[in-house]
PDB file of N, CA, C and O in Angstrom:
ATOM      1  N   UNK A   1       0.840  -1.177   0.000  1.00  0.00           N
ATOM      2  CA  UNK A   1       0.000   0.000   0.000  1.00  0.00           C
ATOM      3  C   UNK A   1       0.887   1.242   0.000  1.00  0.00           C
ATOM      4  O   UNK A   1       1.928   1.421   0.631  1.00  0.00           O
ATOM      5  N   UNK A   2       0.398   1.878  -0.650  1.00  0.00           N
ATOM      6  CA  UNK A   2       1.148   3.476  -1.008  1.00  0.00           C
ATOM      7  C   UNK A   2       1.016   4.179  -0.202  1.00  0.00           C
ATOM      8  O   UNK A   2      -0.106   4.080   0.295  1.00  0.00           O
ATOM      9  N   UNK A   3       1.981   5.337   0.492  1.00  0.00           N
ATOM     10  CA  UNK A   3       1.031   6.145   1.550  1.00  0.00           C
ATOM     11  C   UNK A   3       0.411   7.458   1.036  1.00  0.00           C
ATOM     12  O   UNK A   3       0.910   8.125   0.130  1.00  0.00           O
ATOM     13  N   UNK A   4      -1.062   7.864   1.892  1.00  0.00           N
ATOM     14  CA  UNK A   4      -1.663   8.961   1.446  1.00  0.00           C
ATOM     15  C   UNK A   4      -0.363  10.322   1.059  1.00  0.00           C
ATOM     16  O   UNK A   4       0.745  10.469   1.575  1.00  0.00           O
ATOM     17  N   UNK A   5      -0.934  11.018   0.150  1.00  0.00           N
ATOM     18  CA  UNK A   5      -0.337  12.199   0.732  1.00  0.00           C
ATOM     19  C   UNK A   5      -0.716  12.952   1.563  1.00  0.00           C
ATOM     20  O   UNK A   5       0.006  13.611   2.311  1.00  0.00           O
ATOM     21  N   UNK A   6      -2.118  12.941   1.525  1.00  0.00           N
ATOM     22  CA  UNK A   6      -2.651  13.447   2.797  1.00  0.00           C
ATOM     23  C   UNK A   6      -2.754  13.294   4.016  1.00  0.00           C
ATOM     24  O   UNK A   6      -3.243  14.092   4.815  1.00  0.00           O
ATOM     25  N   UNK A   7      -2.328  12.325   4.215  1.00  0.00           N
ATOM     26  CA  UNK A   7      -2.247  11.018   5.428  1.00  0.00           C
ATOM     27  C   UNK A   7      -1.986  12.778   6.115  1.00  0.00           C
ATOM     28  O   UNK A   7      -1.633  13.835   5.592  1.00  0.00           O
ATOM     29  N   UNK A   8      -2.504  12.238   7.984  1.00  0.00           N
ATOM     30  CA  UNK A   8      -2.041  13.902   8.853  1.00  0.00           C
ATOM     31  C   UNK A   8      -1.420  12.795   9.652  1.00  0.00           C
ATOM     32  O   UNK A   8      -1.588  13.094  10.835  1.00  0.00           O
ATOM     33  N   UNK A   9      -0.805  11.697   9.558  1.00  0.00           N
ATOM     34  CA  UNK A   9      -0.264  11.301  10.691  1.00  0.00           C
ATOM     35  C   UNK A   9       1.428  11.764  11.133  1.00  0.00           C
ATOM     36  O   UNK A   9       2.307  12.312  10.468  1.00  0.00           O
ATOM     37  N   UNK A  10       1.404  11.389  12.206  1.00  0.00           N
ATOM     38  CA  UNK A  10       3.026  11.850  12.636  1.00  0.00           C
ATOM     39  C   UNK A  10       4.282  11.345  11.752  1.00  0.00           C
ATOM     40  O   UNK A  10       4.232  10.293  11.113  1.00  0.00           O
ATOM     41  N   UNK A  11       5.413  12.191  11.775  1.00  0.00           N
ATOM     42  CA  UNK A  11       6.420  12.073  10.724  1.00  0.00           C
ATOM     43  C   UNK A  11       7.436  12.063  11.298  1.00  0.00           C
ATOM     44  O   UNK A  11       8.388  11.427  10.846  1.00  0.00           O
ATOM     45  N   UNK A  12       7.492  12.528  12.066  1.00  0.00           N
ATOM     46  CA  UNK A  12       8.567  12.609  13.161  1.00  0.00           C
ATOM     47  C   UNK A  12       8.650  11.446  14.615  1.00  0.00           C
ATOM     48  O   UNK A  12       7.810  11.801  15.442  1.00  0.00           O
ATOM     49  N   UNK A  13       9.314  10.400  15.005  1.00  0.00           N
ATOM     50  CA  UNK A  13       9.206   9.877  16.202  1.00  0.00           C
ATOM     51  C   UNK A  13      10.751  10.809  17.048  1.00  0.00           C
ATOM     52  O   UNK A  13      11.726  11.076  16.345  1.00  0.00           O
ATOM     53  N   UNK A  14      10.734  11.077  18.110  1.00  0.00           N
ATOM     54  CA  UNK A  14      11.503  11.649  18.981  1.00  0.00           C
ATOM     55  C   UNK A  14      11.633  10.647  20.173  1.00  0.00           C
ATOM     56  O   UNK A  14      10.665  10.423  20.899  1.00  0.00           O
ATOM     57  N   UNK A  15      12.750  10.096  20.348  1.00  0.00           N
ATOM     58  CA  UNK A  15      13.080   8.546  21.804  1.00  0.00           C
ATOM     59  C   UNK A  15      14.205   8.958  22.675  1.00  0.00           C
ATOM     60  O   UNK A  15      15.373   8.621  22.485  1.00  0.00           O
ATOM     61  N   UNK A  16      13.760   9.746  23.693  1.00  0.00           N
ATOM     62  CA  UNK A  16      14.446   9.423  24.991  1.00  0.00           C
ATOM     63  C   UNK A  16      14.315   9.383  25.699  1.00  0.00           C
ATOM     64  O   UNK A  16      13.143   9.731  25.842  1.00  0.00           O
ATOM     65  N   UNK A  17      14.809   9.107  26.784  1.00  0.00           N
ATOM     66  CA  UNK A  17      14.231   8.779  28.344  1.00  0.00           C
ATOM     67  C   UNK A  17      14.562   9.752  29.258  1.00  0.00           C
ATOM     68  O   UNK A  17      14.677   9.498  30.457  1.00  0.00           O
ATOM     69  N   UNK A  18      14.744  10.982  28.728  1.00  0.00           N
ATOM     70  CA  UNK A  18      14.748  12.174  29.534  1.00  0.00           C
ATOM     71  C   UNK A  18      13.410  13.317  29.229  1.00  0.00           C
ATOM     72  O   UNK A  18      13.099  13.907  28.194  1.00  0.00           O
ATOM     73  N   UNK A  19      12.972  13.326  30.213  1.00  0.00           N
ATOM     74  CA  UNK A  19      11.081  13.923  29.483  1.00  0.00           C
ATOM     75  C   UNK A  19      11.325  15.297  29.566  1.00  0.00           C
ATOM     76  O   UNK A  19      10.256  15.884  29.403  1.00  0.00           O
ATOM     77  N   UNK A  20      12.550  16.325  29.806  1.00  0.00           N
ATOM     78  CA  UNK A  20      12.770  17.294  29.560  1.00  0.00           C
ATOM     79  C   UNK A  20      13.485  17.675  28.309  1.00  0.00           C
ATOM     80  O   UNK A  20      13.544  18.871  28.023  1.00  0.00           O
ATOM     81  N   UNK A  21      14.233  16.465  27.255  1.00  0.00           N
ATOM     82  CA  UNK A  21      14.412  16.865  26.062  1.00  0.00           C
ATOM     83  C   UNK A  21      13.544  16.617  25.054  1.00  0.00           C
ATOM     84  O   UNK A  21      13.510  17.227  23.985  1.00  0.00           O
ATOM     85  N   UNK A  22      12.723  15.571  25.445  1.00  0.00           N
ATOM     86  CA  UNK A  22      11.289  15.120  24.832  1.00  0.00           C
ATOM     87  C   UNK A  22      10.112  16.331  24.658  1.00  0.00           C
ATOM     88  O   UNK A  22       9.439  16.469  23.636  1.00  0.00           O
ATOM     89  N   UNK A  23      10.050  16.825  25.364  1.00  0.00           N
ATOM     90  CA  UNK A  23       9.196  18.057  25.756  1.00  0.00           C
ATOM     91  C   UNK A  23       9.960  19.159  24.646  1.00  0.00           C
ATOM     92  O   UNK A  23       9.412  19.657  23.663  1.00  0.00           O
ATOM     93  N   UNK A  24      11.246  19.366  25.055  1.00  0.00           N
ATOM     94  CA  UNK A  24      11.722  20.352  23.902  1.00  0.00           C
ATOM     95  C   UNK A  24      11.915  20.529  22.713  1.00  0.00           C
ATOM     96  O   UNK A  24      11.866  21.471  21.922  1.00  0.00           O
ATOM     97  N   UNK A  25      12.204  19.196  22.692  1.00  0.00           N
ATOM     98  CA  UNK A  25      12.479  18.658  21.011  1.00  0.00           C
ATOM     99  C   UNK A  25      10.593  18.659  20.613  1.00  0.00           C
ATOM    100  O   UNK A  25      10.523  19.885  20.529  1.00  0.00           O
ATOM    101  N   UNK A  26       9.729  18.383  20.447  1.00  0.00           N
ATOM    102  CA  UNK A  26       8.616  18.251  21.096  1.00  0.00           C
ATOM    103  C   UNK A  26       7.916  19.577  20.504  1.00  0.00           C
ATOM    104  O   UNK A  26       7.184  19.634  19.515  1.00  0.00           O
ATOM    105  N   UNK A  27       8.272  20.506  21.250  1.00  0.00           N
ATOM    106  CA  UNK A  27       7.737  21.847  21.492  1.00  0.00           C
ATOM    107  C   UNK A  27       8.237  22.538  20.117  1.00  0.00           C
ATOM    108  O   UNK A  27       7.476  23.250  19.463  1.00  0.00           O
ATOM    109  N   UNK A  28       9.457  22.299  19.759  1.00  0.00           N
ATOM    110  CA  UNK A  28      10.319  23.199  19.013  1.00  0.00           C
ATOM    111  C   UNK A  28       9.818  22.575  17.249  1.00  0.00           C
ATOM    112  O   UNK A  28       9.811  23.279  16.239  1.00  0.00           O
ATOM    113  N   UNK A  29       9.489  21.270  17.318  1.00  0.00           N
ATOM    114  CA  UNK A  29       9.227  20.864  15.910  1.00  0.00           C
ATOM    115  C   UNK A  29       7.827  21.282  15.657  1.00  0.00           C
ATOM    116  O   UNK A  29       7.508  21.701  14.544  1.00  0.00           O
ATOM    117  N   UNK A  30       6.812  21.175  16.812  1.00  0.00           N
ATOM    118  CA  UNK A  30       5.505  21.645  16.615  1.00  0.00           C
ATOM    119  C   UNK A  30       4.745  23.073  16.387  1.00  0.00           C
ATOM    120  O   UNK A  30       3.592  23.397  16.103  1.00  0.00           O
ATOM    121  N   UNK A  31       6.479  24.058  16.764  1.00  0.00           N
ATOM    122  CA  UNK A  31       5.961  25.005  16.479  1.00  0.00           C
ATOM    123  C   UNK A  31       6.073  25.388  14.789  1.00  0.00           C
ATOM    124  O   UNK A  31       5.546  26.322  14.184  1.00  0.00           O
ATOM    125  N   UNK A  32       6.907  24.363  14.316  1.00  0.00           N
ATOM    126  CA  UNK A  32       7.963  24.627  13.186  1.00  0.00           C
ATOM    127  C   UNK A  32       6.761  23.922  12.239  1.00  0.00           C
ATOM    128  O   UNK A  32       6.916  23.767  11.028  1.00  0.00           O
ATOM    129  N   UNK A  33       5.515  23.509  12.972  1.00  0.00           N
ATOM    130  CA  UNK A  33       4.092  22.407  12.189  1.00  0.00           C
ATOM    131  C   UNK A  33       5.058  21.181  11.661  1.00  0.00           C
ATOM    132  O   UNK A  33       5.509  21.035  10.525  1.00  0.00           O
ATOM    133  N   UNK A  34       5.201  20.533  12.553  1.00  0.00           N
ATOM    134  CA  UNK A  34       5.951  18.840  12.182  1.00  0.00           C
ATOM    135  C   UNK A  34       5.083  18.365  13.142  1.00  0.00           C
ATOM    136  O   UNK A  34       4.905  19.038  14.157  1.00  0.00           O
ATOM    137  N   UNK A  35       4.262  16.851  12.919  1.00  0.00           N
ATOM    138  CA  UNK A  35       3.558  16.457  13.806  1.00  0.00           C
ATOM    139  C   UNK A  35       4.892  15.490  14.497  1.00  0.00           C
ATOM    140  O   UNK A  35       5.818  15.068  13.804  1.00  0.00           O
ATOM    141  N   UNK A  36       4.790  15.294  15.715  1.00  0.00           N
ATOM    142  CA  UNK A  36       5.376  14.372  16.428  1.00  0.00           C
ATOM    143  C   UNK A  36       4.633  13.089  17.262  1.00  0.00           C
ATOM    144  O   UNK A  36       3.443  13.032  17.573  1.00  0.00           O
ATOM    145  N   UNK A  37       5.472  12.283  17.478  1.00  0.00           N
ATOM    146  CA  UNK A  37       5.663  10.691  18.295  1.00  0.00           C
ATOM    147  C   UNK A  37       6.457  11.083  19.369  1.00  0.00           C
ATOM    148  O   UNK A  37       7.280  11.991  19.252  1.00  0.00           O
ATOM    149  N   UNK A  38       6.293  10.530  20.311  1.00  0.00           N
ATOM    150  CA  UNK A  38       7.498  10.381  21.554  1.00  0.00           C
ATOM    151  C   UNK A  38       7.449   8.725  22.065  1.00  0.00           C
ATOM    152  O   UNK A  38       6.511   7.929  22.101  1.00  0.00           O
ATOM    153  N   UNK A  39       8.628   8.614  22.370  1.00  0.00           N
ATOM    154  CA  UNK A  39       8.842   7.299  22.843  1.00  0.00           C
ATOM    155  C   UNK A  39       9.985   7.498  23.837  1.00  0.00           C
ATOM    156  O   UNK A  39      10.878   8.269  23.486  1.00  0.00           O
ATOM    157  N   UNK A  40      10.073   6.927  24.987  1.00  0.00           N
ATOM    158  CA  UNK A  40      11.218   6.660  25.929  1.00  0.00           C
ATOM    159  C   UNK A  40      12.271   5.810  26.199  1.00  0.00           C
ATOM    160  O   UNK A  40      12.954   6.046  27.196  1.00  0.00           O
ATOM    161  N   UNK A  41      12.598   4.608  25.304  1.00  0.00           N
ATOM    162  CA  UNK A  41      13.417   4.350  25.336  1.00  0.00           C
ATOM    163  C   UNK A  41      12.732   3.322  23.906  1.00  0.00           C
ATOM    164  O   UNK A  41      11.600   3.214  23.434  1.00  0.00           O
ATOM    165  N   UNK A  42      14.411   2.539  23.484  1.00  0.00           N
ATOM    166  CA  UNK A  42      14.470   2.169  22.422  1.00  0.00           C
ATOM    167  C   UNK A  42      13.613   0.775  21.763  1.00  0.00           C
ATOM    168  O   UNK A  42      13.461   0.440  20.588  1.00  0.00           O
ATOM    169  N   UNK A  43      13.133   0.134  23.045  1.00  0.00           N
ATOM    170  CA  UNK A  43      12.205  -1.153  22.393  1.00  0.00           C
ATOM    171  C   UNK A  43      10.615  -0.284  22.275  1.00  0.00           C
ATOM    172  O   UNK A  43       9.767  -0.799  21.547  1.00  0.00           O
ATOM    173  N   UNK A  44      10.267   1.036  23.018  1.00  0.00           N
ATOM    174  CA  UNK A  44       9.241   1.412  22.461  1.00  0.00           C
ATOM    175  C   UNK A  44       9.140   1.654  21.082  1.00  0.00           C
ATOM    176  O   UNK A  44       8.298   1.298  20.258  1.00  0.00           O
ATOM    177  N   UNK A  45      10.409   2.492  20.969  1.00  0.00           N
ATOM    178  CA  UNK A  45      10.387   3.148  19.312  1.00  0.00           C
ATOM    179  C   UNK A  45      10.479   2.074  18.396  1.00  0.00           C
ATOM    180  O   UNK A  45       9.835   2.120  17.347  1.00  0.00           O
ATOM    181  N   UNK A  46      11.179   1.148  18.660  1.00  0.00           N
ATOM    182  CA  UNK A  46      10.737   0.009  17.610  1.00  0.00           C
ATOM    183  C   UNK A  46       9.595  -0.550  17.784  1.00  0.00           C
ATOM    184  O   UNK A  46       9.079  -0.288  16.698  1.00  0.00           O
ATOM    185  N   UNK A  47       8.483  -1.383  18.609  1.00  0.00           N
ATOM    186  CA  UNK A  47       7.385  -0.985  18.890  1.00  0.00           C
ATOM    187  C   UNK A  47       6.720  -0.080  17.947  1.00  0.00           C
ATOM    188  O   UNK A  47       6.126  -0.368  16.908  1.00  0.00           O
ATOM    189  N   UNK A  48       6.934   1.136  18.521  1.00  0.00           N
ATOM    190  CA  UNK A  48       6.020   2.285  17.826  1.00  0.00           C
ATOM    191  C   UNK A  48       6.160   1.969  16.161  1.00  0.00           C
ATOM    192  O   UNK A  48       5.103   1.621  15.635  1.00  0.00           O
ATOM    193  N   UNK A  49       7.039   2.030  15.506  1.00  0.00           N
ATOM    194  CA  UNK A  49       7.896   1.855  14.315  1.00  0.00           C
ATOM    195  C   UNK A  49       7.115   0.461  13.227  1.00  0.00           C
ATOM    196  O   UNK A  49       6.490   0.408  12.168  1.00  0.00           O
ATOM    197  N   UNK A  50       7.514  -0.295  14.042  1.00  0.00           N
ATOM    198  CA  UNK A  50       6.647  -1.764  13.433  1.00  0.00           C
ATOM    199  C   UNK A  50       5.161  -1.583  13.412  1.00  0.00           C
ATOM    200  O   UNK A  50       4.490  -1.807  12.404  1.00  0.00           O
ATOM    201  N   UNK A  51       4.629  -1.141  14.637  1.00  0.00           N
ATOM    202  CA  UNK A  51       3.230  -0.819  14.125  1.00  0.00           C
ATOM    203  C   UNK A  51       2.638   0.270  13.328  1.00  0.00           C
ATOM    204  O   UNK A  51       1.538   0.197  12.782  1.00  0.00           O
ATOM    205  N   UNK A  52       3.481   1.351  13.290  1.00  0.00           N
ATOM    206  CA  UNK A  52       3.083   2.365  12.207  1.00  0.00           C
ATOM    207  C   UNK A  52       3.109   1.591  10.983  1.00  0.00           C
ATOM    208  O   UNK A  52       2.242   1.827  10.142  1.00  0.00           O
ATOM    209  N   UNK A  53       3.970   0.711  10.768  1.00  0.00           N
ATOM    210  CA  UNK A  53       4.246   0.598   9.486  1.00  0.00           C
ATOM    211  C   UNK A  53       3.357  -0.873   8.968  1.00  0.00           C
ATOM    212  O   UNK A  53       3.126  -1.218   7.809  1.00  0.00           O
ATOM    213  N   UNK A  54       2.916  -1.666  10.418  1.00  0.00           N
ATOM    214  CA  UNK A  54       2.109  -2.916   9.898  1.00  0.00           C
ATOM    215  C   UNK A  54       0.542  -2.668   9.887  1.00  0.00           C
ATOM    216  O   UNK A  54      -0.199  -3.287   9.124  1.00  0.00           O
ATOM    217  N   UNK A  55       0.153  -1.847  10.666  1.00  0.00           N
ATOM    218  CA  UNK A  55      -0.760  -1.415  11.371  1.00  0.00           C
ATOM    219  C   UNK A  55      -1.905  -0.200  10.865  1.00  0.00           C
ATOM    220  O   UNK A  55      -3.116  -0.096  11.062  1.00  0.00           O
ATOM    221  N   UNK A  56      -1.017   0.566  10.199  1.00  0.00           N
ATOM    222  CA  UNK A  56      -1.776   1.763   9.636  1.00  0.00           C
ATOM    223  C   UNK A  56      -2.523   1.804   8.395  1.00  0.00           C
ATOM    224  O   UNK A  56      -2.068   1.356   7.343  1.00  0.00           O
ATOM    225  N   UNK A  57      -3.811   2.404   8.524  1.00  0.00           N
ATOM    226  CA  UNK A  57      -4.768   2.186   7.860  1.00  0.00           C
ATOM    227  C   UNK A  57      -3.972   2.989   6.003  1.00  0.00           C
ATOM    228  O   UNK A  57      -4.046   2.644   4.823  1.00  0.00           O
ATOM    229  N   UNK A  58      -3.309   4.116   6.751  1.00  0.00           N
ATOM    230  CA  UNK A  58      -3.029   4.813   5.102  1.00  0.00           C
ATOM    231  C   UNK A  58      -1.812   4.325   4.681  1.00  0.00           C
ATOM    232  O   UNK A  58      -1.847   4.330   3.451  1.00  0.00           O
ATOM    233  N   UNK A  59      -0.710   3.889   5.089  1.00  0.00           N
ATOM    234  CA  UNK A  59       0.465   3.134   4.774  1.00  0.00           C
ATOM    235  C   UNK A  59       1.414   4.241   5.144  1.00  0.00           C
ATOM    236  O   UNK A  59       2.354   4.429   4.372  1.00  0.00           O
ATOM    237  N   UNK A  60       1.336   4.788   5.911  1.00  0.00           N
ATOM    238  CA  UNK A  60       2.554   6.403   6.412  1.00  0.00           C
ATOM    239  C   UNK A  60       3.457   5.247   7.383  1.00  0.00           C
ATOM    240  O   UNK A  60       3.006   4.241   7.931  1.00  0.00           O
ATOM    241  N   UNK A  61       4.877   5.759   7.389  1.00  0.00           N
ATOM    242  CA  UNK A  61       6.182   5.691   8.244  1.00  0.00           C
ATOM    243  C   UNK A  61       6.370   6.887   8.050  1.00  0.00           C
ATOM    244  O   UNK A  61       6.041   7.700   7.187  1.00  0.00           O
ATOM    245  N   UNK A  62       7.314   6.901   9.561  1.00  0.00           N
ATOM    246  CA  UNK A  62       8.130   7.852  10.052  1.00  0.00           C
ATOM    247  C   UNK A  62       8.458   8.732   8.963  1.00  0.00           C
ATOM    248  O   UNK A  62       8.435   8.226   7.841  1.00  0.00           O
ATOM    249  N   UNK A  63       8.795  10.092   9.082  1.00  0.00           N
ATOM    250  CA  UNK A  63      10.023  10.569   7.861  1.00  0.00           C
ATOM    251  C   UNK A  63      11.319  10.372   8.570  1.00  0.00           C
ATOM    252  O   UNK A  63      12.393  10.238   7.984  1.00  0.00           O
ATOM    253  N   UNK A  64      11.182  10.364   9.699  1.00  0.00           N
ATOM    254  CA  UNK A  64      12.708  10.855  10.532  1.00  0.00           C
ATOM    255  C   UNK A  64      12.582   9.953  11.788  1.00  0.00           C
ATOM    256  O   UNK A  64      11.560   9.409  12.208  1.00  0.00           O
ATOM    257  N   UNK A  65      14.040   9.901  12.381  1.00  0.00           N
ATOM    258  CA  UNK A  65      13.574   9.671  14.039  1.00  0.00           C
ATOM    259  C   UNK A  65      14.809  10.122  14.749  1.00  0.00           C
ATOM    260  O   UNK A  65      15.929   9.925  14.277  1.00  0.00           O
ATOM    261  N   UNK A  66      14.656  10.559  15.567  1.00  0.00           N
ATOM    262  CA  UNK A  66      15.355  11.459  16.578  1.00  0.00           C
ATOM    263  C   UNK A  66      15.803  10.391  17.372  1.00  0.00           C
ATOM    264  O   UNK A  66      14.919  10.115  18.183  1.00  0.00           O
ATOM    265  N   UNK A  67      16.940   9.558  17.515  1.00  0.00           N
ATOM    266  CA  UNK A  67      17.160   8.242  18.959  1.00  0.00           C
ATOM    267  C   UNK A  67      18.374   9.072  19.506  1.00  0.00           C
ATOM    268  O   UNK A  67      19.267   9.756  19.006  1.00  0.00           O
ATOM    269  N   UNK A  68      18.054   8.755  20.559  1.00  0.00           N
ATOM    270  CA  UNK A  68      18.910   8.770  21.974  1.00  0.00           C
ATOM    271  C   UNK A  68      19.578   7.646  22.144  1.00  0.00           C
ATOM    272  O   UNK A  68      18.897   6.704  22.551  1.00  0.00           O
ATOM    273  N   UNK A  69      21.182   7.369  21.881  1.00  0.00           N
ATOM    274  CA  UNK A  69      21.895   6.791  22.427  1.00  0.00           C
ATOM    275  C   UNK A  69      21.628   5.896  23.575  1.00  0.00           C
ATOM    276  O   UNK A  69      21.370   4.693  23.521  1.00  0.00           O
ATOM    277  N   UNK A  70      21.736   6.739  24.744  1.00  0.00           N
ATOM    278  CA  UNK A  70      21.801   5.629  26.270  1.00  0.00           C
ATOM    279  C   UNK A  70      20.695   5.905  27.039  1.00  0.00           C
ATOM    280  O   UNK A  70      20.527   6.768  27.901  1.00  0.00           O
ATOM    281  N   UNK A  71      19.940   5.025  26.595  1.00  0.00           N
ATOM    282  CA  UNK A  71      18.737   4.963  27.051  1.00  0.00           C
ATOM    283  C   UNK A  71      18.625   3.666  28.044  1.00  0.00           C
ATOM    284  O   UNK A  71      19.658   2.998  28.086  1.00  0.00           O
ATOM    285  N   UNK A  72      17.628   3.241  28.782  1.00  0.00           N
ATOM    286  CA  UNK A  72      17.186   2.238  29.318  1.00  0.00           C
ATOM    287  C   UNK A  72      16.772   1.161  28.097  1.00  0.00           C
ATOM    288  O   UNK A  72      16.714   1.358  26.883  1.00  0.00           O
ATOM    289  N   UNK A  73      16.388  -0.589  29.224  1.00  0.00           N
ATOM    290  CA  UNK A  73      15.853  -0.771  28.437  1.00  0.00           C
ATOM    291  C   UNK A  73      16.732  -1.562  26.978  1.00  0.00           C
ATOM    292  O   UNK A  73      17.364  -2.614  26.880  1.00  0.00           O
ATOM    293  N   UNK A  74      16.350  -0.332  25.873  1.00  0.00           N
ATOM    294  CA  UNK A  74      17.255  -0.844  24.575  1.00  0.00           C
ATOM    295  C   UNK A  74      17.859   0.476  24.009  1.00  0.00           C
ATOM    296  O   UNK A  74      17.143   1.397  23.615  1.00  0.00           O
ATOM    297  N   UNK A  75      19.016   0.508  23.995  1.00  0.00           N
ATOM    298  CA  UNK A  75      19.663   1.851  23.795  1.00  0.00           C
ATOM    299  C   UNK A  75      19.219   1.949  22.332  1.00  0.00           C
ATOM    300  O   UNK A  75      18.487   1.150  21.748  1.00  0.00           O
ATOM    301  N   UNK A  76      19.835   3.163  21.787  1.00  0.00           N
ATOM    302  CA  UNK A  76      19.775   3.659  20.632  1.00  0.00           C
ATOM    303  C   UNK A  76      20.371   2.956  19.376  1.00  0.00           C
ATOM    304  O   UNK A  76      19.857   3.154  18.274  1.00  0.00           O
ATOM    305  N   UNK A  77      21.210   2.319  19.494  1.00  0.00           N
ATOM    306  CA  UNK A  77      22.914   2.036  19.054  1.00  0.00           C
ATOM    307  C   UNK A  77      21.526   0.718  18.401  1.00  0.00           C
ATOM    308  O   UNK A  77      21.246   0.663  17.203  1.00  0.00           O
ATOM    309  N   UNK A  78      20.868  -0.170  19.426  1.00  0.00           N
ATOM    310  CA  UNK A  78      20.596  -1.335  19.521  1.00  0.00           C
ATOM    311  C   UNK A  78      19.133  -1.469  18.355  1.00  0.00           C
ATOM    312  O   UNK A  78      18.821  -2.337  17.540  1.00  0.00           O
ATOM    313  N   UNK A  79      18.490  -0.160  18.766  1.00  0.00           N
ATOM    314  CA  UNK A  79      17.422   0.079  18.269  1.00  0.00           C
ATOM    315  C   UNK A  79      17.551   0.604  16.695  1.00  0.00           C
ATOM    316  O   UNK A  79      16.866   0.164  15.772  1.00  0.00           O
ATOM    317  N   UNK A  80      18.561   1.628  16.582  1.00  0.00           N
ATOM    318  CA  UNK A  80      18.961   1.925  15.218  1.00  0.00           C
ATOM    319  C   UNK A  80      18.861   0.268  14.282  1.00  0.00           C
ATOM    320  O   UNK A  80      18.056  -0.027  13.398  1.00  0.00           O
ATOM    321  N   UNK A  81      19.903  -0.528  14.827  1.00  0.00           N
ATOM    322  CA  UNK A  81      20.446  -1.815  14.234  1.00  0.00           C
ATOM    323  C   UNK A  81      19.234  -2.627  13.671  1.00  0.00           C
ATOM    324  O   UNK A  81      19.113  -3.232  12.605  1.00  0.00           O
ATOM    325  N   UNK A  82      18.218  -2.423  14.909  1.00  0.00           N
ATOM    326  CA  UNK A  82      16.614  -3.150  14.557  1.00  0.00           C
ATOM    327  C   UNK A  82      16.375  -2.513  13.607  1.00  0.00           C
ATOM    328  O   UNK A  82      16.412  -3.129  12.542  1.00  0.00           O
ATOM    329  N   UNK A  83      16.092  -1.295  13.571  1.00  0.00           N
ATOM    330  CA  UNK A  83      14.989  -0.955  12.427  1.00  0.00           C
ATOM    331  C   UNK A  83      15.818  -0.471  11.017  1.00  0.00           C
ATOM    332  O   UNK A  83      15.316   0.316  10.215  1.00  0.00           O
ATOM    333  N   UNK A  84      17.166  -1.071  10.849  1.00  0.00           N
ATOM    334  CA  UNK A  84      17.672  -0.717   9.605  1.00  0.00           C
ATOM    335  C   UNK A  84      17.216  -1.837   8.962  1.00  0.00           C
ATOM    336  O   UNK A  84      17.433  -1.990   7.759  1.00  0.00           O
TER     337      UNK A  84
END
């Protein structure tokens, strides 16, 4: 399945486990009109990731994703590796 162009879903996922750069990063793309995702550490964002992409009615993925290195959990490093 192709994705809409219209699709309004999020394009952006943002993953770390600090909820004060989440919030900023967050704040700063939404003002810039980028819809965002947040996730806290790295087995969410893959999580999040697999189901956007198995799951969604219009066929939209991510455009981007923002990972955090040392995270809980499943670091960045680990999570990158998954979803390449």
């Amino acid at each position: 399945m192709l994705p809409s162009s219209d699709c309004e879903c999020p394009k952006i996922l943002i993953v770390d486990d600090n909820e004060f750069n989440l919030y900023s990063l967050k704040l700063l793309l939404e003002s810039l009109d980028y819809d965002c995702d947040s996730e806290t550490n790295g087995q969410k964002a893959v999580n999040a990731v697999m189901k956007k992409e198995t799951q969604n009615p219009c066929g939209c993925h991510y455009m981007f994703i923002l990972l955090d290195c040392m995270m809980p959990v499943m670091d960045g490093w680990t999570a990158c590796s998954i979803l390449r």
